[in-house]
C-alpha positions in Angstrom: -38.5 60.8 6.7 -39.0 57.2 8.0 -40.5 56.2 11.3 -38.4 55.1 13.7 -39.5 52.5 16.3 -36.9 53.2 19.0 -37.6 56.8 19.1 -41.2 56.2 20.3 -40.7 52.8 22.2 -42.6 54.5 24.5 -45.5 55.7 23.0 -49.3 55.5 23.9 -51.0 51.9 23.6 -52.0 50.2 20.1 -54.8 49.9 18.8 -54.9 46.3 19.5 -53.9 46.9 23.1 -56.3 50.0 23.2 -59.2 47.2 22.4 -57.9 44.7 25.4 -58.4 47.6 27.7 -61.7 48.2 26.1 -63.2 44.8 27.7 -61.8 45.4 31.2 -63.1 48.8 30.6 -66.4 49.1 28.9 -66.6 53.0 29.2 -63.6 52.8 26.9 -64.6 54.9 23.4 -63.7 51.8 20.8 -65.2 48.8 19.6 -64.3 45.1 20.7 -65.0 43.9 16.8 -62.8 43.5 13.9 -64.9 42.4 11.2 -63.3 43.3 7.9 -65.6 44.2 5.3 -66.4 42.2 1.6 -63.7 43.5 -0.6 -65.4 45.4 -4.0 -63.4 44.5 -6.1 -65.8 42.8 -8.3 -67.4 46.2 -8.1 -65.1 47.9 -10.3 -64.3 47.7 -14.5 -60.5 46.2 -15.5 -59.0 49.8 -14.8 -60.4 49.7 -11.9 -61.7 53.0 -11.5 -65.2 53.1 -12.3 -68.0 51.0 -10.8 -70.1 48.7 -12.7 -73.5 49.0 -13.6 -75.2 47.7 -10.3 -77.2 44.5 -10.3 -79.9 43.5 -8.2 -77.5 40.9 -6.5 -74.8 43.8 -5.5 -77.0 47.0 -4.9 -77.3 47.0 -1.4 -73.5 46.8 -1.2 -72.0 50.2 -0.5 -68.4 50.9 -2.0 -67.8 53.9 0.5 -69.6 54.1 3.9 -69.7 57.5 4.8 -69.9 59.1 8.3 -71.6 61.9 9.1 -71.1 63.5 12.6 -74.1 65.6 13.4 -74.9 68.1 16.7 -77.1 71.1 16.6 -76.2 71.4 13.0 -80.2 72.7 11.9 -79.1 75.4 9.7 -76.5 73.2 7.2 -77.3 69.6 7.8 -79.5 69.3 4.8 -77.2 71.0 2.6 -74.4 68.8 3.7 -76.3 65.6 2.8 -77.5 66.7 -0.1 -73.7 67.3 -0.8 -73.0 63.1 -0.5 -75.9 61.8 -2.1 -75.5 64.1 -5.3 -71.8 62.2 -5.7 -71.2 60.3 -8.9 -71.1 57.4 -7.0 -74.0 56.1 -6.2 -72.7 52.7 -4.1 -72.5 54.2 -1.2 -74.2 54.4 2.2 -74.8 57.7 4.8 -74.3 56.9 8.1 -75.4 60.0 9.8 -74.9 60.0 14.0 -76.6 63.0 15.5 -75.4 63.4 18.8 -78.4 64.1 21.1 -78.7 67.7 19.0 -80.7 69.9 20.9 -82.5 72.0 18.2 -83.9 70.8 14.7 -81.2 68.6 13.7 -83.0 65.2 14.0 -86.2 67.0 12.2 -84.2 68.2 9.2 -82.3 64.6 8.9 -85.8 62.7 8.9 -87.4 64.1 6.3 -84.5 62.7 4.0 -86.1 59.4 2.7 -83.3 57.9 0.4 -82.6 54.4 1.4 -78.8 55.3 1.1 -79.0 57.1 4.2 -78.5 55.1 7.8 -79.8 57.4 11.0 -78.0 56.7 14.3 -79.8 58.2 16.9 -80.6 56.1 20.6 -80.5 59.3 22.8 -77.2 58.7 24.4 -74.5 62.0 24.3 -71.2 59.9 22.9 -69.6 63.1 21.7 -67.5 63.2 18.3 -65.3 59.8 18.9 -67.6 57.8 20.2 -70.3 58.4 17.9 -68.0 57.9 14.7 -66.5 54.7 16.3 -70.6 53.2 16.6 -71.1 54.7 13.2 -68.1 52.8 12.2 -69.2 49.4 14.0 -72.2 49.5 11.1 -70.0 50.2 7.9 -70.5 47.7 5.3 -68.5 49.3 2.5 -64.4 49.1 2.0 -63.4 52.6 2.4 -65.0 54.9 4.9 -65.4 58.9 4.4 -65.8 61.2 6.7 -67.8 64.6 6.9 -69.1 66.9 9.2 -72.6 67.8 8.9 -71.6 71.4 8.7 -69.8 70.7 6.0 -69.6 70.8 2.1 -68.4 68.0 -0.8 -67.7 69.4 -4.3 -68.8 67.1 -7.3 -66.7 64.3 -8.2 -65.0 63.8 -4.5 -65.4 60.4 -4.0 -64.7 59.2 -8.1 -61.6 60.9 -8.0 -60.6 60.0 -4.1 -61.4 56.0 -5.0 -59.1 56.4 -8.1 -56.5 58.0 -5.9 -56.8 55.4 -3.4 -56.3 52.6 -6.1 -54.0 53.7 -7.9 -51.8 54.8 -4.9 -52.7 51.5 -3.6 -52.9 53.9 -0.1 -54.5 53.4 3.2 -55.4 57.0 3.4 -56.5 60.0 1.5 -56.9 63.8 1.8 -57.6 66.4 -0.5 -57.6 70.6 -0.5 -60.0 72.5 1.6 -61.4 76.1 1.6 -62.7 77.5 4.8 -66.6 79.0 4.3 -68.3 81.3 6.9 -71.9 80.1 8.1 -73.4 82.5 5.5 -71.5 80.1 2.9 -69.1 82.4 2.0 -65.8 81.9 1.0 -62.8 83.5 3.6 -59.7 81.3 2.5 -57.6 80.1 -0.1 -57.5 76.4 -0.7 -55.7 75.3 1.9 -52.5 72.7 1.0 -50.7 70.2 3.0 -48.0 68.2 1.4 -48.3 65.6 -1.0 -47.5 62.6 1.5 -47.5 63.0 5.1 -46.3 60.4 7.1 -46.1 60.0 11.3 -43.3 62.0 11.6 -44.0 64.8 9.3 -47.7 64.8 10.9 -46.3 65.4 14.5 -43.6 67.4 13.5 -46.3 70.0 11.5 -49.3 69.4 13.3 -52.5 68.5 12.1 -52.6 69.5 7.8 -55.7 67.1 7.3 -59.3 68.4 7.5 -61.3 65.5 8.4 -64.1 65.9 5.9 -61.5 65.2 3.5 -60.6 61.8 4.8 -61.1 58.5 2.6 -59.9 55.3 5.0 -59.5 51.9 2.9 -60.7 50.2 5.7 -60.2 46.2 4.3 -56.1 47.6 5.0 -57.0 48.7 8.3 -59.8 46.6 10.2 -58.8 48.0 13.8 -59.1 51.7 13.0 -60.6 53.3 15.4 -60.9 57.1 17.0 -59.2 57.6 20.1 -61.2 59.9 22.7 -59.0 62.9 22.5 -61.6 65.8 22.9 -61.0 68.4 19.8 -58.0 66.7 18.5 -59.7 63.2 18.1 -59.2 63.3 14.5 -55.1 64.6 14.7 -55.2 61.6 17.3 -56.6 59.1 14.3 -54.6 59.8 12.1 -50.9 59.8 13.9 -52.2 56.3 15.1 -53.0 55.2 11.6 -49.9 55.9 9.9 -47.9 54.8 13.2 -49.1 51.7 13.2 -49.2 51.2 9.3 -45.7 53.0 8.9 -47.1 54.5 5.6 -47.8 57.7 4.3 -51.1 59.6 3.7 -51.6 60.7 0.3 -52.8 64.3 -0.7 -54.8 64.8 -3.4 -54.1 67.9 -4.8 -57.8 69.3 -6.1 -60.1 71.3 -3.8 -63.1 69.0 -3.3 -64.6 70.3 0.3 -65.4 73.6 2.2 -65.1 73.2 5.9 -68.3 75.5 7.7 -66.7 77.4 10.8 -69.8 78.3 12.7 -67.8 79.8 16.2 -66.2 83.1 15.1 -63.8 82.7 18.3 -62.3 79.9 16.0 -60.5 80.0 12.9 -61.0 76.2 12.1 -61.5 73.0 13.4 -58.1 71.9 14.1 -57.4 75.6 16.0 -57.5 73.5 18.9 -57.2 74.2 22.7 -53.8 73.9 23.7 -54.4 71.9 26.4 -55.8 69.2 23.9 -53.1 69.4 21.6 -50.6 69.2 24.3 -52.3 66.2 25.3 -51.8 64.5 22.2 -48.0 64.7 21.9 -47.2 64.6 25.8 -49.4 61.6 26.6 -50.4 59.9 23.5 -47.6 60.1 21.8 -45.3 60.2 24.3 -42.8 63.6 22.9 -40.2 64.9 24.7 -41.0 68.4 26.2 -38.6 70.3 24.1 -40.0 68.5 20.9 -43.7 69.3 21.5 -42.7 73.0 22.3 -41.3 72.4 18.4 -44.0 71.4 17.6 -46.4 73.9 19.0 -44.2 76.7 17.5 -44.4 75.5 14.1 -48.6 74.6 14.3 -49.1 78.6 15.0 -47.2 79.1 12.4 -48.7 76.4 10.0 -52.4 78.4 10.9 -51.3 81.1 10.3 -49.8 80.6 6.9 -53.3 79.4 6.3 -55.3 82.2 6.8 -54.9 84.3 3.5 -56.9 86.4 1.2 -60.3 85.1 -0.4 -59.7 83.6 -3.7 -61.7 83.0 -6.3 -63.2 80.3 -6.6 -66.6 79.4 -8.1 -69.9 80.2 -5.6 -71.1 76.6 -3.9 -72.9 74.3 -6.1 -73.7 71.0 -4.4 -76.6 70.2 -7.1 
């Protein structure tokens, strides 16, 4: 299903145009830099899938930058950091933002002392976008990650995501996610999307990518940067992404991540308000009113579908 221009000639501002705004408007929720990061190529062997050995001249050059959103996450934080730096890859830097957390969070994060690990933390209440787009003004690696401090990685994520990435030759990835209760328990099934989702398929569905899934290559996309959408800041992310790239996000089909849901009023992260969702298509994207109530008929029925029996999958070994 291609994009087609004229049906959104209306649509919400670029990114670009987004960033113009940004220096008339310095509240704005963006960045006014495009600095594209060193390519790593020279980091990888002739298949290009595995890194090098380091040397002392390319160590403190990250492959992946990964971004950590934290806020009054005391009880998981640490096992969702120990969940990145136990990856296979070990060129990579932790970029963790906590968000003015008003309970232990900051105490648990400190008393990690890998050098890896990059702690943004000045006081000031950003929320969710606004802290990721700081966190992503300090990146120095090519592809950026995302994860929730709430949140779990499986073994082997980023290897297999990179070798996705480069042999897709894709701007973004995602991969399967099972939902865990705060106890760590298992309640769903992997969850699936489709194999390749592009704009079109991603309004017409709704949101099918959990954000601690995402891998960005960011040398292919410079400008990125999270709109300030409230709860749906990440759906928001990624429809402008594959807008303006007119490409398609590629799935990979393993389950590498548990998403934590710590309210129990909520089934997941992207069971958003309907006001914010509504937002989304009506004003950022610009759908026509019978098309959004499309496509709010077929996102209930999208989370639903994803709410199944527990499966059984192996206990939660981040180690």
């Amino acid at each position: 299903m291609g994009r087609a221009h004229e049906d959104y000639a209306h649509r919400a501002e670029t990114s670009q145009e987004y960033m113009e705004r940004s220096e008339r408007d310095p509240t704005a929720q963006t960045s006014k830099q495009f600095n594209v990061p060193r390519l790593m190529k020279d980091l990888f062997n002739e298949e290009g899938f595995e890194p090098i050995a380091e040397t002392k001249e390319k160590n403190d050059v990250p492959l992946v930058s990964v971004i950590m959103y934290a806020y009054n996450v005391e009880f998981f934080i640490s096992e969702a950091i120990h969940s990145v730096l136990n990856q296979d890859i070990q060129l990579i830097e932790l970029i963790i933002i906590n968000d003015v957390s008003t309970d232990e969070t900051e105490k648990k994060i400190q008393k990690f002392t890998d050098d890896r690990i990059v702690i943004l933390s000045d006081g000031v209440k950003r929320g969710p976008s606004g802290s990721k787009n700081r966190a992503i003004n300090h990146i120095r690696g090519r592809y950026i990650a995302f994860i929730d401090g709430a949140d779990v990685w499986l073994p082997g994520k980023l290897r297999e995501q990179i070798r996705y990435m480069k042999s897709e030759d894709c701007l973004l990835s995602f991969c399967d996610y099972s939902l865990i209760t705060e106890a760590g328990e298992l309640f769903s099934n992997a969850i699936e999307a489709p194999l390749r989702l592009s704009y079109d398929l991603l309004l017409y569905y709704g949101n099918q990518i959990c954000e601690s899934t995402v891998m960005i290559d960011y040398a292919k996309a410079a400008y990125f940067r999270i709109p300030n959408a409230k709860d749906c800041s990440d759906y928001a992310a990624w429809l402008q992404l594959l807008y303006e790239s007119d490409i398609s996000a590629v799935r990979i089909p393993h389950l590498y991540t548990y998403e934590r849901t710590i309210q129990p009023n909520r089934k997941h992260k992207r069971n958003y308000k309907i006001s914010h969702i509504w937002h989304v298509w009506r004003v950022l994207e610009k759908q026509p009113l019978l098309r959004s109530l499309g496509h709010f008929l077929r996102w209930n029925r999208t989370l639903a579908r994803e709410h199944k029996s527990v499966s059984n999958y192996p206990p939660i070994d981040t180690k």
